[in-house]
C-alpha positions in Angstrom: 27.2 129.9 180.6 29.8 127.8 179.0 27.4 126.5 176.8 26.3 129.7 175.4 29.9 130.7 174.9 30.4 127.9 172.6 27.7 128.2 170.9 28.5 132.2 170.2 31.9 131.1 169.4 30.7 128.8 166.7 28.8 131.2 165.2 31.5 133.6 165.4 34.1 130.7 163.5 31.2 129.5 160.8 31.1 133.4 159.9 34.5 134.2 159.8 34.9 131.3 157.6 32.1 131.3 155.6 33.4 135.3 154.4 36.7 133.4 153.9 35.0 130.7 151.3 33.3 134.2 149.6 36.6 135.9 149.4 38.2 132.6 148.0 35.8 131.7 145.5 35.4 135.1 144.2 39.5 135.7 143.7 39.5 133.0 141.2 38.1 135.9 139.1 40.1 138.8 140.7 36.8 140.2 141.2 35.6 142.3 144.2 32.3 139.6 145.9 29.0 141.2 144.8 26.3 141.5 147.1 23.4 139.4 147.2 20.9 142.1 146.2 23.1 143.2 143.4 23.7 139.4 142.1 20.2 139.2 142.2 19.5 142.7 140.3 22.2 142.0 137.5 20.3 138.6 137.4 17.2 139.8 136.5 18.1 142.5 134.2 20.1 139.5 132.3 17.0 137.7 132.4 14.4 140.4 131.1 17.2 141.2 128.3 17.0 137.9 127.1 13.9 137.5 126.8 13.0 140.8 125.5 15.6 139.7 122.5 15.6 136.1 122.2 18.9 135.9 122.2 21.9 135.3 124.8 24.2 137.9 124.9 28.3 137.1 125.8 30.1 134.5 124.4 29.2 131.3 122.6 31.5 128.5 121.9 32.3 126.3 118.7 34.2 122.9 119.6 36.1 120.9 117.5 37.2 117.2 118.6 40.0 115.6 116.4 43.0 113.3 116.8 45.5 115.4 117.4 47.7 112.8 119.5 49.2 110.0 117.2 49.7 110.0 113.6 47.0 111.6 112.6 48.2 114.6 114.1 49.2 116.5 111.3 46.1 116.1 109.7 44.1 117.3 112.6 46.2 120.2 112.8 46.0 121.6 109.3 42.2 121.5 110.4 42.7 123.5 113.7 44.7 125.4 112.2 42.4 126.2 109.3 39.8 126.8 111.4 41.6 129.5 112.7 42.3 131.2 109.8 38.1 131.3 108.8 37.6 132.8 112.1 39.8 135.4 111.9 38.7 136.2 108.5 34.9 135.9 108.9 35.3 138.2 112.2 38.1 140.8 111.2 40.0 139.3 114.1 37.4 140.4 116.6 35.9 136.9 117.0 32.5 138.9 117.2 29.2 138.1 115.4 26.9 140.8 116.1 26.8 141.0 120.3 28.0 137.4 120.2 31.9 136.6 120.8 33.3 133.5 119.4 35.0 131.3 120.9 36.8 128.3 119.4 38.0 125.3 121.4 40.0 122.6 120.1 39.6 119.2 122.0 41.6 116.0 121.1 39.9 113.1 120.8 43.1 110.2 120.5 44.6 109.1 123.3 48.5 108.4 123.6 48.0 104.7 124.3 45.6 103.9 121.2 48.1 106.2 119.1 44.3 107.0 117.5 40.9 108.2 118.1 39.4 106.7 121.4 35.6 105.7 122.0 36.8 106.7 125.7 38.2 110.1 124.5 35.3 111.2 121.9 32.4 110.3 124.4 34.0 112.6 127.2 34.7 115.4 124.5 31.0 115.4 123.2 29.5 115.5 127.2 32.0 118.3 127.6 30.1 120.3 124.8 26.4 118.9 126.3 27.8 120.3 129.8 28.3 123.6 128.5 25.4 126.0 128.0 27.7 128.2 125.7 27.9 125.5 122.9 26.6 126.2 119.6 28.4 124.0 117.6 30.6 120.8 117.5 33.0 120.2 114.5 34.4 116.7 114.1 34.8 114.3 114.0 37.8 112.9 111.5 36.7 109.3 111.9 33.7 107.8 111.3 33.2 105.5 114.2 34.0 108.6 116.1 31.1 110.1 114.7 28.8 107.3 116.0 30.0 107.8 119.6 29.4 111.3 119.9 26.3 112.2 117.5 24.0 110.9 119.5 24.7 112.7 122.7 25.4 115.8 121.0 21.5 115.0 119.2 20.3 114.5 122.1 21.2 117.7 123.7 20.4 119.6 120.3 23.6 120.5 119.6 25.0 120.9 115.8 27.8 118.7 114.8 29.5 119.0 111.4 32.1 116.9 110.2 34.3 117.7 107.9 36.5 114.1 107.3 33.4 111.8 108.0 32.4 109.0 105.4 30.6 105.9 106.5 27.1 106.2 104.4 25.2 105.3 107.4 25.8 108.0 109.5 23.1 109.8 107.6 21.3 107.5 105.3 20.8 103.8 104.8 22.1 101.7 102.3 22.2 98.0 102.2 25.6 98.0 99.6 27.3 100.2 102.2 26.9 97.6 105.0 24.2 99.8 106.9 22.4 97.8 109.8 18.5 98.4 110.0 18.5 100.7 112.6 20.9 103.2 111.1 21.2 106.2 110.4 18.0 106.7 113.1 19.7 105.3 115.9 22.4 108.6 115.9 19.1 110.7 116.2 17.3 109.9 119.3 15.3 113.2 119.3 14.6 112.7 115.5 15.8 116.1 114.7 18.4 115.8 112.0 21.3 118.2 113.7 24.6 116.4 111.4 26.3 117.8 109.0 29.1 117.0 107.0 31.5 118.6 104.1 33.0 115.0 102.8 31.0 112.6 100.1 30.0 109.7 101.8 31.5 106.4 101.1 29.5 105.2 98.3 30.1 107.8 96.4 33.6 107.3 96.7 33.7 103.7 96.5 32.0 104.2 92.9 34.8 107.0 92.9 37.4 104.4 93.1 36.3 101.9 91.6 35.7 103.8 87.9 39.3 104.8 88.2 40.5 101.1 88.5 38.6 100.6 85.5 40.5 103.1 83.0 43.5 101.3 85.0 42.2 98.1 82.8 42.3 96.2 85.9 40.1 93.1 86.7 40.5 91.2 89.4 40.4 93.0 92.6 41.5 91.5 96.0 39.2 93.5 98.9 40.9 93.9 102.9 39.1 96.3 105.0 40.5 97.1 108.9 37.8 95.8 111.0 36.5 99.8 111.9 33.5 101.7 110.6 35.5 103.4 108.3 36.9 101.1 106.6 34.3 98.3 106.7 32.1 101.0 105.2 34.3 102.3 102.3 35.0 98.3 101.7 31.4 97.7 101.2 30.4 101.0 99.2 33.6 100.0 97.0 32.7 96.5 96.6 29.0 97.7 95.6 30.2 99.8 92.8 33.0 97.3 91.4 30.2 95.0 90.9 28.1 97.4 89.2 31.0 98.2 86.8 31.6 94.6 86.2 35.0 94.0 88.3 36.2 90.7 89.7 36.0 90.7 93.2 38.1 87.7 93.8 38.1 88.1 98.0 37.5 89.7 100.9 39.7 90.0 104.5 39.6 91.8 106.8 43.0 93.3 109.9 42.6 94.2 113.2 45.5 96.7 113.1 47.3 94.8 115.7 49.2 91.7 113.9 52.8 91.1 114.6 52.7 90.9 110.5 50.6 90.3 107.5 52.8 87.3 105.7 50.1 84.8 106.0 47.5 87.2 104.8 50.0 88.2 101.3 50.8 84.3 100.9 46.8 84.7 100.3 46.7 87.1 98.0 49.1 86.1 96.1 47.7 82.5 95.6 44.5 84.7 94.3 46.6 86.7 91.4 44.8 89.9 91.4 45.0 93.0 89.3 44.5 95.4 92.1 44.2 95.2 96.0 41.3 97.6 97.8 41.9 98.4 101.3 39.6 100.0 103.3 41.2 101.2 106.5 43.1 104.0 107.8 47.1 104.3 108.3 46.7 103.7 112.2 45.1 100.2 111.7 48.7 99.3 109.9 48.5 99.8 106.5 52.0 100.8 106.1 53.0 97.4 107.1 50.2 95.3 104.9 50.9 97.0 101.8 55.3 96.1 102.8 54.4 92.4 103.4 52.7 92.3 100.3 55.7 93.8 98.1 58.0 91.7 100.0 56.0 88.6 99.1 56.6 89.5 95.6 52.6 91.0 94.6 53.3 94.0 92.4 49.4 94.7 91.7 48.3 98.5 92.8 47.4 99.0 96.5 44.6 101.6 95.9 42.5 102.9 99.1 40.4 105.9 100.3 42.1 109.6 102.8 42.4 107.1 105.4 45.9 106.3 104.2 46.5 110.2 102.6 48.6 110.8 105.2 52.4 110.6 106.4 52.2 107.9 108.2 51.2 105.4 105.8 53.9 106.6 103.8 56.9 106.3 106.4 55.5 102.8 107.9 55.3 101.3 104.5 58.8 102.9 103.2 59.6 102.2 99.4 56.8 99.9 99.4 54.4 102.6 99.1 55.6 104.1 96.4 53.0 104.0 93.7 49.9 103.6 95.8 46.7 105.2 95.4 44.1 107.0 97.2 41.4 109.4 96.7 39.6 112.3 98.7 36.7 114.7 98.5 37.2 117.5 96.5 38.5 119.3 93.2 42.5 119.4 92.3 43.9 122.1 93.8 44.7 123.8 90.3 40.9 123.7 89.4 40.0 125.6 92.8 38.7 129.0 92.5 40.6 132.2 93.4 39.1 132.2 97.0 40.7 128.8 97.4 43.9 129.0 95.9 44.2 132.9 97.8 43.3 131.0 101.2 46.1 128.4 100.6 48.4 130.7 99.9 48.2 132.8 103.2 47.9 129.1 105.2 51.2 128.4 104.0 52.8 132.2 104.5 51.1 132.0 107.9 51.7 127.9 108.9 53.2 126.3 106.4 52.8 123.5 104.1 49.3 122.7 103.5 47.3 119.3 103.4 45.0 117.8 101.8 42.0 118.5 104.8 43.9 122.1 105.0 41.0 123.7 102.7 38.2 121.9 104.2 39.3 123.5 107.6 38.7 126.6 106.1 35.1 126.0 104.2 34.1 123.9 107.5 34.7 127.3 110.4 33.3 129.4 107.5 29.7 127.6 106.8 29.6 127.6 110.6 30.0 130.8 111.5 27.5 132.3 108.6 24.7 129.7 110.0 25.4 131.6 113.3 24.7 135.0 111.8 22.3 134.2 109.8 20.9 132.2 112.8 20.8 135.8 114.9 20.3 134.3 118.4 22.8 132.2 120.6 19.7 129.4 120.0 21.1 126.3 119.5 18.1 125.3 117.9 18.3 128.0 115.1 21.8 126.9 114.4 20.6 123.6 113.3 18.1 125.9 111.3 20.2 128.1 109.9 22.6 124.7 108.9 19.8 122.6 107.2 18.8 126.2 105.1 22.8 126.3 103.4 22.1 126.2 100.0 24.7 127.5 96.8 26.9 128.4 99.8 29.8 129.8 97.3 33.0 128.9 99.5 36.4 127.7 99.1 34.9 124.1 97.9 33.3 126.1 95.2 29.5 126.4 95.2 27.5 123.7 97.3 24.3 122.8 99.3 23.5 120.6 102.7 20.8 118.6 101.3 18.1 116.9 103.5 20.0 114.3 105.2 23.0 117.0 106.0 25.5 115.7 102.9 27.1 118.2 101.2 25.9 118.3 97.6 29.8 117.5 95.7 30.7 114.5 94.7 34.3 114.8 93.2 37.3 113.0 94.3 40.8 113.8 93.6 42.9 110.3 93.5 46.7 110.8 94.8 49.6 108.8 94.2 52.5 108.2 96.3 55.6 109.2 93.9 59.0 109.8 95.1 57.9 109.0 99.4 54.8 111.6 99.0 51.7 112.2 98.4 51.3 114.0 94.9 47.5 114.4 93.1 47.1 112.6 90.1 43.4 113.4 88.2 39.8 114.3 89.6 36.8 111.8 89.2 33.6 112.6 89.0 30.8 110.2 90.1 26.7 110.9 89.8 24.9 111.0 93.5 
């Protein structure tokens, strides 16, 4: 008897808490539990919907992954921020295409103790877009070797990814002048379904970019320094490529690992070289606030010219006076050659946020040729996405009138250059280069 009293009372106690676990579970949602047969009725109704359609109804979710911690921050913001902005526009504020509802989720991929992007960070972001059957897209990343963490897992899963900062030319084609190893750009597409897109020029276009304007500079001799990332190894090569082409002295070559105590030995260098100009191919996180003060204080008064990876404040306020007068060029048209959709989109980002950046526009075109491949897409298919992405041709945006071409690079290829004058960034003339 006392045996079968405790085992009644156990099955009494794994009841009682098994309608506990329900109740619990279920309040997460403040939703009354629903029965078994009606879980399983909604189910199937869900089911037969869907594939009476094609498509799956509810929401559907665009991430983005940029640095926002660190001092790239500001940067990464006017894209957010941007982003936004084409959202509410392209929806009327209802974040609804059709029966789908948007939504837009903006991951960081920097961590505090890099001060930049992290490998660590990007990888986690991308599986958290795999993981989630409601992903449709994945904007990002800013930084090239980003880019090669994360496209791979997002191609694997099928997933589109469009950058709108990205320039290392062998993310999506190879090129022996851009430093490209043999297995790129394949290795990014395991499933060999191209599913990467991107709204910046790659780096050999801007390489040829920079290197023309040295030339009506009258400059010679150019001393090259890259910082030891994909970024900047790649917009060293693609420069040094084109500054041979157009007959420039390239008189040497370093590289910085963004972590030296100081850059005096490296400046005693360069200025036992004489050059006309010094390339640097790097971002502002890598130290180029403090290279480009080393080599002032050693006396070298030749042009420190790079690419946006120093377009930033932080390149200015590490290298103080010292940057005054440096260079750098970015994607694009000047802002007082954009159309009127631009120039009334800028306008309502600064009434609504505030000063705008250079990235603040590409924010805008990036959301914007997103969202129209999802409508013209018509299905939650992540598939038809990529579809509806590799079809974008004259899309007439903000950028002005472009295409994706097979390979997923945007069809432009004009740089504004910039010039530090008075501790900011100011632009200075537009450069055209042929693809």
């Amino acid at each position: 008897m006392k045996k079968q009293f405790n085992l009644w009372s156990l099955l009494v106690t794994s009841l009682i808490f098994t309608s506990m676990l329900l109740v619990a579970c279920d309040s997460a949602t403040n939703t009354p539990a629903a029965t078994t047969a009606a879980t399983t009725a909604a189910a199937s109704a869900a089911a037969k919907t869907t594939a009476a359609s094609g498509t799956t109804p509810g929401t559907v979710r665009i991430y983005s992954s940029l640095p926002l911690t660190g001092s790239s921050r500001q940067q990464s913001l006017t894209l957010v921020n941007a982003m936004q902005l084409a959202l509410d526009d392209f929806t009327g504020g209802t974040k609804k295409i059709g029966s789908l509802t948007v939504d837009f989720v903006s991951l960081d991929d920097a961590t505090a103790a890099k001060g930049q992007w992290d490998a660590d960070q990007e990888k986690a972001n991308a599986n958290k877009a795999v993981n989630d059957p409601q992903t449709l897209a994945y904007i990002g990343t800013f930084n090239s070797g980003a880019a090669k963490v994360s496209l791979p897992i997002l191609n694997q899963a099928g997933i589109a990814m469009i950058s709108p900062a990205n320039t290392n030319t062998c993310l999506t084609i190879f090129d022996a002048g851009s430093g490209c190893d043999k297995t790129e750009p394949d290795v990014y597409y395991p499933n060999k379904v191209r599913n990467y897109f991107r709204l910046a020029a790659r780096d050999d276009l801007q390489g040829q970019a920079l290197a023309k304007f040295i030339t009506t500079l009258n400059l010679k001799k150019v001393y090259v320094i890259d910082d030891s990332q994909t970024y900047g190894k790649g917009l060293a090569d693609g420069f040094s490529t084109a500054a041979k082409a157009l007959g420039l002295d390239l008189i040497a070559r370093d590289s910085i690992g963004g972590k030296e105590s100081d850059y005096k030995s490296l400046a005693a260098s360069i200025k036992a070289k004489s050059p006309d100009a010094i390339f640097f191919g790097g971002i502002s996180q890598q130290q180029a606030g403090k290279l480009v003060a080393d080599i002032r204080a050693a006396g070298i008064k030749a042009p420190f010219l790079g690419g946006e990876g120093i377009l930033d404040d932080a390149f200015i306020k590490d290298a103080g006076i010292a940057g005054e007068g440096a260079y750098a060029t970015i994607a694009g048209a000047l802002e007082k050659d954009l159309g009127p959709k631009a120039q009334d989109v800028l306008k309502r980002y600064r009434d609504k946020y505030g000063a705008t950046e250079a990235y603040t526009i590409f924010g805008y075109e990036i959301m914007s040729v997103t969202l129209t491949a999802i409508k013209n897409a018509g299905t939650a298919d992540k598939a038809a996405v990529i579809k509806a992405l590799s079809n974008v041709k004259d899309f007439d945006g903000v950028l002005g009138k472009w295409s994706f071409d097979a390979n997923g690079d945007i069809s432009l290829s004009t740089f504004v250059v910039n010039q530090v004058k008075d501790g900011k960034w100011a632009e200075l003339v537009g450069v055209n280069v042929q693809k």
